[in-house]
PyMOL CGO cylinders between C-alpha atoms (Angstrom):
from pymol import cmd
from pymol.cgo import CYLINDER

trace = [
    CYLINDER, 9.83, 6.85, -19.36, 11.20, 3.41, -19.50, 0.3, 1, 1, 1, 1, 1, 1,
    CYLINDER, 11.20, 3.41, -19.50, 9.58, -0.04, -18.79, 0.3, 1, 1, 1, 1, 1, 1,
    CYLINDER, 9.58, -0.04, -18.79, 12.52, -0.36, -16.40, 0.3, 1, 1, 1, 1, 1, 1,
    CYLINDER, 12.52, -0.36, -16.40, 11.43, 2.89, -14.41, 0.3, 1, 1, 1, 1, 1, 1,
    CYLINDER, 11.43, 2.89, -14.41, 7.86, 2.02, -14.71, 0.3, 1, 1, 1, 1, 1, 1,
    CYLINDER, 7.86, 2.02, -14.71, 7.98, -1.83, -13.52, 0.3, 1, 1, 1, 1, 1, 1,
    CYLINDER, 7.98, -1.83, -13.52, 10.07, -0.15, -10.85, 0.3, 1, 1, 1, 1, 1, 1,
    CYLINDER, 10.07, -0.15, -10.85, 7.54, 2.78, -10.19, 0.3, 1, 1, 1, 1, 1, 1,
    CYLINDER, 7.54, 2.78, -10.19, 5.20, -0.66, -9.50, 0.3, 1, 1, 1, 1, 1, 1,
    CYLINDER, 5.20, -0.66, -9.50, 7.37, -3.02, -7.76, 0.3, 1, 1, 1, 1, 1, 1,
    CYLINDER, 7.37, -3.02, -7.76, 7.39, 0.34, -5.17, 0.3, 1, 1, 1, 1, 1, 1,
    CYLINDER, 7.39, 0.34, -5.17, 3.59, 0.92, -5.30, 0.3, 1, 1, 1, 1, 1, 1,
    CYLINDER, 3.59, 0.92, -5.30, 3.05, -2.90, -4.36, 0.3, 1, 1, 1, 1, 1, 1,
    CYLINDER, 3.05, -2.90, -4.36, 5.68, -2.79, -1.82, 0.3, 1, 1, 1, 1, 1, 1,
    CYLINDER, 5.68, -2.79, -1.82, 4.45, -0.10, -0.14, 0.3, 1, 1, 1, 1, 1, 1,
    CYLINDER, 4.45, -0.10, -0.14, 0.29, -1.63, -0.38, 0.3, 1, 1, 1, 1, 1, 1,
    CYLINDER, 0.29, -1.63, -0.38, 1.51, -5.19, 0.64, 0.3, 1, 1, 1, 1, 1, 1,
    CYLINDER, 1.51, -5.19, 0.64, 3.25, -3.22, 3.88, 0.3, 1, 1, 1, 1, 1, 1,
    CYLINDER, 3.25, -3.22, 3.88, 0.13, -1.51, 4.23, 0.3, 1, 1, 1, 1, 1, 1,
    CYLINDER, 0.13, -1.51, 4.23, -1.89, -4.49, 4.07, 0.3, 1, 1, 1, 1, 1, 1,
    CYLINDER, -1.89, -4.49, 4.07, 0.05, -6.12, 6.88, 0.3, 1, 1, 1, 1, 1, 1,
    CYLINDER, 0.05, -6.12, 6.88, -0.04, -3.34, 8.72, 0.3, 1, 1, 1, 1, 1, 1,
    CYLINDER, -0.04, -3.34, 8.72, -3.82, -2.74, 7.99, 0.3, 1, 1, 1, 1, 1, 1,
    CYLINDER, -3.82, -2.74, 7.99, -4.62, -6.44, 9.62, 0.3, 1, 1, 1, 1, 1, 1,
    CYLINDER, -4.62, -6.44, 9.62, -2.53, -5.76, 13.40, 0.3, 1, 1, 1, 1, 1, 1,
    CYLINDER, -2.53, -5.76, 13.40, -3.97, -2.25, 13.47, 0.3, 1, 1, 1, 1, 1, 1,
    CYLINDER, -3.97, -2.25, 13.47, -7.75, -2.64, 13.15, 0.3, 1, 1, 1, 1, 1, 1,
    CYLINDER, -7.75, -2.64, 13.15, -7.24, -5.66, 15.20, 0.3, 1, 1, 1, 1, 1, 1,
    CYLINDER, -7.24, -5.66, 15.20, -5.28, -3.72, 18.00, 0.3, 1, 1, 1, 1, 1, 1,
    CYLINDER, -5.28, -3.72, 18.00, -4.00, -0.48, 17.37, 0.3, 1, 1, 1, 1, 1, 1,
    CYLINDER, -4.00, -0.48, 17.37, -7.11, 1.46, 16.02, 0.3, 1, 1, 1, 1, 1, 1,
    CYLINDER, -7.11, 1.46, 16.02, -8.38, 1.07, 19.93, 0.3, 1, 1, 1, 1, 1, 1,
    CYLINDER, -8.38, 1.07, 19.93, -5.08, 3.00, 21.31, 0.3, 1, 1, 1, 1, 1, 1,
    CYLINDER, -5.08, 3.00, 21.31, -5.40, 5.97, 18.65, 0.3, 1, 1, 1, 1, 1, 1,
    CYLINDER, -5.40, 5.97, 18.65, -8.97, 6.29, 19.46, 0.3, 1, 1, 1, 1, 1, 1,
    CYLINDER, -8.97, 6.29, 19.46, -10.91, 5.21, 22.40, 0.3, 1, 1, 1, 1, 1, 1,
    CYLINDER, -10.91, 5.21, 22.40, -14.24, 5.22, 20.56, 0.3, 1, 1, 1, 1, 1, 1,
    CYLINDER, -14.24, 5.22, 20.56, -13.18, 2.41, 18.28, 0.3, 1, 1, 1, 1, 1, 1,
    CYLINDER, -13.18, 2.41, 18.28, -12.98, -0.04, 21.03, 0.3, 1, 1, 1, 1, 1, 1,
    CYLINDER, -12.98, -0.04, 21.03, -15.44, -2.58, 21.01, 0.3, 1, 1, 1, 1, 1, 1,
    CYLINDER, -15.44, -2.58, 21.01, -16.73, -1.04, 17.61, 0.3, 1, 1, 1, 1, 1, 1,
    CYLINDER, -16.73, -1.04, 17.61, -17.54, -4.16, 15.69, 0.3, 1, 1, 1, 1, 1, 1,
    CYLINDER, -17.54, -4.16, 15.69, -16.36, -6.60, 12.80, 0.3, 1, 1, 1, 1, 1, 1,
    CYLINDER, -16.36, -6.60, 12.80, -18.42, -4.21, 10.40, 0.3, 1, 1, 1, 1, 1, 1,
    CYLINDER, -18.42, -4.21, 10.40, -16.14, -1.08, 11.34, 0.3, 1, 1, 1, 1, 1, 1,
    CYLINDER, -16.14, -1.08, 11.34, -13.05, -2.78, 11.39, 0.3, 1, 1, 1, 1, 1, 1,
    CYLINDER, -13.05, -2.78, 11.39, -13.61, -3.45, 8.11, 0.3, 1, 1, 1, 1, 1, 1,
    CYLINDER, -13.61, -3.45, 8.11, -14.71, -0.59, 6.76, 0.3, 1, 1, 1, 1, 1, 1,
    CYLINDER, -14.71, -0.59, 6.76, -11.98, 1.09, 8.06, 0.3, 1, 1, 1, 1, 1, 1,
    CYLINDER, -11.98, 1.09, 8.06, -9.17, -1.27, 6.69, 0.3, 1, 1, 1, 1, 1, 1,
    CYLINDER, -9.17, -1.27, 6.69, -8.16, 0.02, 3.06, 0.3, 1, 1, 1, 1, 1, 1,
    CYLINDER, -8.16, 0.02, 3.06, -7.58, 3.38, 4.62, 0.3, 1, 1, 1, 1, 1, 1,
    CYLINDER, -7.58, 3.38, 4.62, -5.51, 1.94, 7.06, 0.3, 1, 1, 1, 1, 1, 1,
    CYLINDER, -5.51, 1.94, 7.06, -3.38, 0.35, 4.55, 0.3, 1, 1, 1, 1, 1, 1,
    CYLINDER, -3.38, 0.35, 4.55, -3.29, 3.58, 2.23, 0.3, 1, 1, 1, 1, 1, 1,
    CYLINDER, -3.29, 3.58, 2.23, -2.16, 5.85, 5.58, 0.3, 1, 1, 1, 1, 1, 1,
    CYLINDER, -2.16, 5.85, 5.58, -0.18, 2.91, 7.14, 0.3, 1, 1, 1, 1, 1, 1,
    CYLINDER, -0.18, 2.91, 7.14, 3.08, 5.60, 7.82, 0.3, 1, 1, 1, 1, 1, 1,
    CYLINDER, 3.08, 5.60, 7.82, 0.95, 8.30, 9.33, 0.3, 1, 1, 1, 1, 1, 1,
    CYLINDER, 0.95, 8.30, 9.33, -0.92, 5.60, 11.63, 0.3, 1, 1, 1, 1, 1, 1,
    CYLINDER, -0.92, 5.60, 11.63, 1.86, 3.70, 12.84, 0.3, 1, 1, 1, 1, 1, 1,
    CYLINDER, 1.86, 3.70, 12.84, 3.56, 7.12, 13.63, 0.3, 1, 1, 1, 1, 1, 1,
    CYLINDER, 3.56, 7.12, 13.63, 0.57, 7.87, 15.66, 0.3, 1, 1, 1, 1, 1, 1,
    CYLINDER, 0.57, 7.87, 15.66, 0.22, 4.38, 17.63, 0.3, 1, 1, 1, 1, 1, 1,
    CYLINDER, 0.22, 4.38, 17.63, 4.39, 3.96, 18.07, 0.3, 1, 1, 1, 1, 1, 1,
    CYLINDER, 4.39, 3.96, 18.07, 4.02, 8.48, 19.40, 0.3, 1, 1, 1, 1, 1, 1,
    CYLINDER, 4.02, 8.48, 19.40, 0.83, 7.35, 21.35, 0.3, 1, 1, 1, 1, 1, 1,
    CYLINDER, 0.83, 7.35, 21.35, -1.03, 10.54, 19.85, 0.3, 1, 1, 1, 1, 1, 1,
    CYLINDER, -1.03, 10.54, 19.85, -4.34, 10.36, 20.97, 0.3, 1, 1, 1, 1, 1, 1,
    CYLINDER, -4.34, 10.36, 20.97, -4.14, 8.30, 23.96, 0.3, 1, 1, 1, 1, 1, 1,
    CYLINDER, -4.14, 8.30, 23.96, -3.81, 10.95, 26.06, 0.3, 1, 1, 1, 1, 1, 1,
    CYLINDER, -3.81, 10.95, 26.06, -7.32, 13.12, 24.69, 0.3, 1, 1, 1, 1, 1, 1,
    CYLINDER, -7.32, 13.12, 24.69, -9.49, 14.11, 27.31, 0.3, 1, 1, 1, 1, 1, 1,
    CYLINDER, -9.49, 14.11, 27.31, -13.44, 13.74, 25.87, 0.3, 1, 1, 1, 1, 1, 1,
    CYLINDER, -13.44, 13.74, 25.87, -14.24, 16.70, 27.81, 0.3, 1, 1, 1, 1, 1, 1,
    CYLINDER, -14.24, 16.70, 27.81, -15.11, 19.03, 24.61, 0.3, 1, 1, 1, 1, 1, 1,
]
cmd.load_cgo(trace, "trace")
């Protein structure tokens, strides 16, 4: 491999975490609440906690909050 096609290989890989980071800070803020009901009003502690996997999985959860999956499960089960 290259140094060209490895510093690319890591310009992509910080691309994609600095996206994910942004993304990370709106969603525990407001969006982790619309996927899940049981996350609202959970406290600073969770949001935390659940930030670097929000910024790992940033595609699959803004898929999720943009398709409103989960917003329409019934907690009858």
């Amino acid at each position: 491999m290259s140094i060209i096609a490895a510093e690319m290989i890591w310009v992509g890989v910080g691309a994609y975490l600095a996206v994910g980071l942004m993304f990370a800070l709106v969603f525990v803020v407001g969006g982790a609440g619309r996927i899940d009901r049981a996350t609202k009003g959970a406290g600073a502690l969770f949001r935390v906690l659940i930030l670097p996997g929000a910024a790992l999985l940033w595609p699959l959860l803004l898929f999720m909050w943009i398709s409103g999956a989960g917003a329409n499960r019934s907690d009858a089960a």
